[in-house]
C-alpha positions as CSV (number, residue, x, y, z in Angstrom):
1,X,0.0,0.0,0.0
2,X,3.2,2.6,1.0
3,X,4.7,1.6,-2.7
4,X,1.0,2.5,-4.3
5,X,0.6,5.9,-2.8
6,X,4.4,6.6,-3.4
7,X,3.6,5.7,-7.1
8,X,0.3,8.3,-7.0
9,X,2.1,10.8,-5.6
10,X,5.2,10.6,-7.8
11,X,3.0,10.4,-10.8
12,X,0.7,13.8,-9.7
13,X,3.9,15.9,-9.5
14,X,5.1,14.7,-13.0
15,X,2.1,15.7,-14.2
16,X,1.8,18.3,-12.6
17,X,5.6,19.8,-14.1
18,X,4.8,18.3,-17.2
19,X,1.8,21.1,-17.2
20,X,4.0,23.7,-16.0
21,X,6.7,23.4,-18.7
22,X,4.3,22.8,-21.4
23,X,3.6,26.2,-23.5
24,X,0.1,26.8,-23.6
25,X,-1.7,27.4,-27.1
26,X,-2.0,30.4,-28.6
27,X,-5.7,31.0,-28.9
28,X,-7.5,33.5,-31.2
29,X,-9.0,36.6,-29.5
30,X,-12.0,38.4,-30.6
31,X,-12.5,37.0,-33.6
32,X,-15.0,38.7,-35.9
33,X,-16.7,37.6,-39.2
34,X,-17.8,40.2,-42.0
35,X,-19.3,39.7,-45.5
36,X,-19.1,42.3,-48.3
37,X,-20.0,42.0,-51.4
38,X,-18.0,42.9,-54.4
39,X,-19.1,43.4,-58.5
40,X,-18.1,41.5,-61.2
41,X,-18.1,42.1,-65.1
42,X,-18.3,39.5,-67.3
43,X,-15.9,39.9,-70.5
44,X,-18.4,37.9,-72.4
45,X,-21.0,40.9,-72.7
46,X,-23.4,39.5,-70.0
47,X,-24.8,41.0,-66.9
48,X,-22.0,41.3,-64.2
49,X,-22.0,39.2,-60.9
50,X,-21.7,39.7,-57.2
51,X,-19.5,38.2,-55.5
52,X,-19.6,37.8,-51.5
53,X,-15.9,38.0,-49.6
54,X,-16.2,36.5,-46.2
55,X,-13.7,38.2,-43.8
56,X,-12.4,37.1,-40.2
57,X,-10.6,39.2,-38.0
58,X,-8.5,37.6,-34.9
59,X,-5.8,38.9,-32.6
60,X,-3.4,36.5,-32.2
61,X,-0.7,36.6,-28.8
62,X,2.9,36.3,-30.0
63,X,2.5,36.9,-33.8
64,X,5.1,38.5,-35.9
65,X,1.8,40.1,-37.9
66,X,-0.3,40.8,-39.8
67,X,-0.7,37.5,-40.9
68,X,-3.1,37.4,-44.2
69,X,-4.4,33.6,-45.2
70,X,-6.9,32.9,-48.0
71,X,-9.1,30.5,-48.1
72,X,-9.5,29.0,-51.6
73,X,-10.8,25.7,-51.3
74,X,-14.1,25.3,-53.6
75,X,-16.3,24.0,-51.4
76,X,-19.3,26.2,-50.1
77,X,-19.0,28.3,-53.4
78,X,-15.4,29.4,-52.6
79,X,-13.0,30.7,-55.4
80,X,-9.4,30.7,-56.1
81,X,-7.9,34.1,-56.6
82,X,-4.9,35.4,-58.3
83,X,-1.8,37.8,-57.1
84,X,-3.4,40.9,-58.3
85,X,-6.1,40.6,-56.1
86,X,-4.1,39.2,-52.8
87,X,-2.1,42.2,-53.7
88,X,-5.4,44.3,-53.0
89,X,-6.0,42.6,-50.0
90,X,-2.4,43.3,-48.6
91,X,-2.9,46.9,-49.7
92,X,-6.7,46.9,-47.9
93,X,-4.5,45.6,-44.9
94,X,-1.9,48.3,-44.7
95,X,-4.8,51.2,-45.1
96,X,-6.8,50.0,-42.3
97,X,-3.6,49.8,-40.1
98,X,-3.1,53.3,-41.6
99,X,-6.3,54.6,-40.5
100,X,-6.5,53.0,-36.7
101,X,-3.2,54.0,-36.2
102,X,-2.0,50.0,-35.1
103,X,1.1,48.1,-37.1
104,X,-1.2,44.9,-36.5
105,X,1.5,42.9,-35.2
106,X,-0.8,40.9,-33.5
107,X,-3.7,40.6,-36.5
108,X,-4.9,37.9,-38.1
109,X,-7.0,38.1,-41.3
110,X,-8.5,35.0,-43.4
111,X,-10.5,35.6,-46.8
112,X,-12.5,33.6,-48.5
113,X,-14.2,34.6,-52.0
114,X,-17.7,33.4,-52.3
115,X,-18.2,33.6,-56.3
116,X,-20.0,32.1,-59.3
117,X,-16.2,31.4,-61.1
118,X,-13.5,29.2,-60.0
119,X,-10.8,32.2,-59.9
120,X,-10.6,35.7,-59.8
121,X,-8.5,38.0,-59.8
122,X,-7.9,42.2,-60.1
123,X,-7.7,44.5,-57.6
124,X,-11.2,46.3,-57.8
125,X,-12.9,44.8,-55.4
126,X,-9.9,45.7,-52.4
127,X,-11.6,49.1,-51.6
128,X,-14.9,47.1,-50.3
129,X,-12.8,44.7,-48.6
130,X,-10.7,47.3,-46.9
131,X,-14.2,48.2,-45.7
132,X,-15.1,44.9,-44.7
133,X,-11.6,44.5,-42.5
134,X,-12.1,47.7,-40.7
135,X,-16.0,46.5,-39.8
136,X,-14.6,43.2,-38.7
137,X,-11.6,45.1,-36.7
138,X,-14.4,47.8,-35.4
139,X,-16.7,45.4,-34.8
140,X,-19.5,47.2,-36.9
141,X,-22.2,46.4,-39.4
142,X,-22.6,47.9,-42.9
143,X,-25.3,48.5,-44.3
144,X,-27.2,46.1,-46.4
145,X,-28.0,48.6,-49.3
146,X,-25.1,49.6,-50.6
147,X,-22.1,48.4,-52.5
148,X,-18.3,50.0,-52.9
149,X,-16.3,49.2,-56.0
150,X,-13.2,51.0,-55.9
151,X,-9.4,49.9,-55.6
152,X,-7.7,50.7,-52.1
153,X,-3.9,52.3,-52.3
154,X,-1.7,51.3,-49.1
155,X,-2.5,55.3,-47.9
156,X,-6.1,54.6,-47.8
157,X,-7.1,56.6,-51.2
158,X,-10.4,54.9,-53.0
159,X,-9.1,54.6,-56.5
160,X,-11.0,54.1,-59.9
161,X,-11.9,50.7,-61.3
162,X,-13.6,50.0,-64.9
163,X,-16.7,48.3,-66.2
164,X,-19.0,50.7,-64.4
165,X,-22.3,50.6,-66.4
166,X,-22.1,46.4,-66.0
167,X,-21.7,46.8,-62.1
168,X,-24.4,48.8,-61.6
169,X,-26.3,46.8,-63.3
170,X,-25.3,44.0,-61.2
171,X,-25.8,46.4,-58.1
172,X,-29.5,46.6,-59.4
173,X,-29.8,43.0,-60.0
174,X,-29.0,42.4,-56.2
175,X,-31.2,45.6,-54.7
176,X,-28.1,47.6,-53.9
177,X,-29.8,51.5,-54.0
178,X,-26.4,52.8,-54.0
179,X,-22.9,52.3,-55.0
180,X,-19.8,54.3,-53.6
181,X,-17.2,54.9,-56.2
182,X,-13.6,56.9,-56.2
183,X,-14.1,60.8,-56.6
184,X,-11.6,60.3,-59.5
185,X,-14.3,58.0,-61.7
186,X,-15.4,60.9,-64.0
187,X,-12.4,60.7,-65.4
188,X,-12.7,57.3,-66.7
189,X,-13.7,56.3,-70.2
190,X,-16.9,54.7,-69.5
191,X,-18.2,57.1,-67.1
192,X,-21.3,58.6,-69.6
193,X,-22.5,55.3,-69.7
194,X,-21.7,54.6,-66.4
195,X,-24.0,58.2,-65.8
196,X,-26.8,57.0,-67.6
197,X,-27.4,53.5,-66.8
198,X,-27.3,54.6,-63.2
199,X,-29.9,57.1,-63.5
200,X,-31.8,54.5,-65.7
201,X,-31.2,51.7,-62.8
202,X,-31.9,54.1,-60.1
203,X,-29.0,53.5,-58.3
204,X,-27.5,56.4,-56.6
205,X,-23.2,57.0,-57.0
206,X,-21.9,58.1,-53.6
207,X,-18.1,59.4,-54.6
208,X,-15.6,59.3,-51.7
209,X,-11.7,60.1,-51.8
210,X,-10.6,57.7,-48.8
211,X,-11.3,54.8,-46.8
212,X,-12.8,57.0,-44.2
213,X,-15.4,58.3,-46.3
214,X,-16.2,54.8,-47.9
215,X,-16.6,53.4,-44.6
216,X,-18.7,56.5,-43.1
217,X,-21.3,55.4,-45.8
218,X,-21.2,52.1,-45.5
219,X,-22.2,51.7,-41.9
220,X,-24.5,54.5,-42.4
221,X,-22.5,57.4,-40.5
222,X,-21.6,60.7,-42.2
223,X,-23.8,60.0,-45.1
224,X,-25.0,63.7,-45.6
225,X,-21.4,64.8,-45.4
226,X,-20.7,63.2,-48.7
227,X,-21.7,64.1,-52.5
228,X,-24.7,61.6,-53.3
229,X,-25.5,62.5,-56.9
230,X,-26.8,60.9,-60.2
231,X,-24.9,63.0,-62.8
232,X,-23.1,66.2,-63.3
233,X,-20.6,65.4,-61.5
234,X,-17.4,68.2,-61.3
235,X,-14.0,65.7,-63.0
236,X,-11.0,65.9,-60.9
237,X,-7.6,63.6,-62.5
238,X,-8.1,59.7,-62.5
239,X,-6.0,57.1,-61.1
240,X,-5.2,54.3,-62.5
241,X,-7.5,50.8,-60.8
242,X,-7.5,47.7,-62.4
243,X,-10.5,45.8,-62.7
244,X,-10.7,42.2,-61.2
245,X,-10.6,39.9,-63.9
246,X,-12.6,36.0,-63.4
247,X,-10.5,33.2,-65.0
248,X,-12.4,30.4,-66.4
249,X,-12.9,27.2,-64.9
250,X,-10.0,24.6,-64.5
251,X,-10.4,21.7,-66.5
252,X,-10.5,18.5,-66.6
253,X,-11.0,16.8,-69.6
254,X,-13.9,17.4,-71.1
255,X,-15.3,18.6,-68.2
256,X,-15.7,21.7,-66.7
257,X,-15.9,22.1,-62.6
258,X,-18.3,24.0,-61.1
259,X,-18.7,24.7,-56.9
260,X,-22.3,23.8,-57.3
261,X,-21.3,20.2,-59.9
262,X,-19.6,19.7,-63.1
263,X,-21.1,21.4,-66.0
264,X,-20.3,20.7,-69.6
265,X,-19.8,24.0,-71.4
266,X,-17.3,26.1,-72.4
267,X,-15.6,28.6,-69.1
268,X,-17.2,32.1,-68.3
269,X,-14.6,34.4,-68.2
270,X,-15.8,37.6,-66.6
271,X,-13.9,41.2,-65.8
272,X,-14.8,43.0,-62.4
């Protein structure tokens, strides 16, 4: 009986350093989920597409951040997406850092694009998911009703983005009553069509300059601060945004693979 307890209480104390010396994990804190939805042009002449971005926000302890993952596995409608619009993300990164006045060391942000195309790419649709991050870091809603289509530069500018008048009419096709878009967009090429098929659509253009601005209308804060307007609309110079380009399908075969199944026709390739 002296040789069992010896054994019990020799075994609780190696336990018990064993728990000691072992690090503890490092566990997620605060972690927030945010979806914004982005627009898509197709470069095949139909309607453009919304995509959804699903965007969580964690502080991690002891991270050499911020640490940017995407998820890009297919299932649940997931996409894969290409270096130009990672590159959008890292840039939506660095001007919500920018703006809160944090390096975000200790920030981890995972992406996932929810979209009707197996890849896309471009950096168009970084100025909404700047938005997104700074919701998800704030731990604010946005609004339901309106979309943001502009790229993001690092210093938190809302630049221009093409393929206007085929956004808004994807805006319209998913009940969006207004789009924000960069103050610089009267520059671009397609802004008289992009003037008319708003006013046609009824969808009003909210231009901004920053990140600020975008997200003051977004969660419905500042609004009557900034120029909500369908036309006649005072130029200042463009930038120069890239639109988000969707790849076609991978393929296999004959076969073409879809989120939803396999489908057997030729790849949409689509321009945001």
């Amino acid at each position: 009986m002296a040789k069992l307890r010896f054994f019990l209480v020799y075994l609780a104390l190696s336990l018990s350093l064993a728990f000691l010396w072992c690090p503890l994990p490092v566990a997620a804190q605060g972690s927030r989920v945010v979806s914004v939805p982005t627009l898509g042009v197709r470069t095949d002449g139909l309607p453009g597409v919304i995509n959804h971005v699903l965007i969580q926000f964690e502080r991690m302890a002891a991270q050499n951040g911020p640490v940017i993952e995407f998820n890009e596995i297919n299932l649940g409608g997931g996409s894969l997406v290409g270096e130009e619009w990672k590159d959008g993300v890292r840039h939506a990164v660095q001007a919500v850092a920018r703006l809160v006045g944090e390096d975000g060391h200790d920030w981890r942000i995972t992406l996932k694009n929810r979209a009707v195309t197996a890849v896309t790419d471009g950096r168009s649709s970084s100025g909404a998911i700047a938005v997104g991050i700074l919701a998800a870091y704030k731990g604010d809603a946005l609004r339901s009703d309106i979309a943001v289509s502009g790229v993001i530069t690092p210093d938190g500018r809302i630049d221009v983005v093409g393929g206007l008048p085929s956004k808004l009419e994807a805006a319209a096709g998913g009940q969006y009553r207004s789009l924000v878009i960069s103050r610089h967009q009267p520059y671009t090429s397609d802004w008289p069509q992009g003037e008319e098929a708003a006013a046609r659509l009824r969808v009003a253009l909210i231009q901004v300059r920053t990140l600020a601005e975008a997200y003051e209308t977004m969660t419905g804060a500042g609004a009557n601060a900034l120029s909500i307007l369908w036309a006649g609309l005072t130029p200042s110079p463009a930038g120069s945004g890239l639109g988000i380009r969707v790849r076609p399908r991978h393929r296999r075969g004959a076969v073409w693979f879809s989120p939803t199944g396999l489908i057997r026709s030729p790849p949409l390739w689509s321009r945001q």
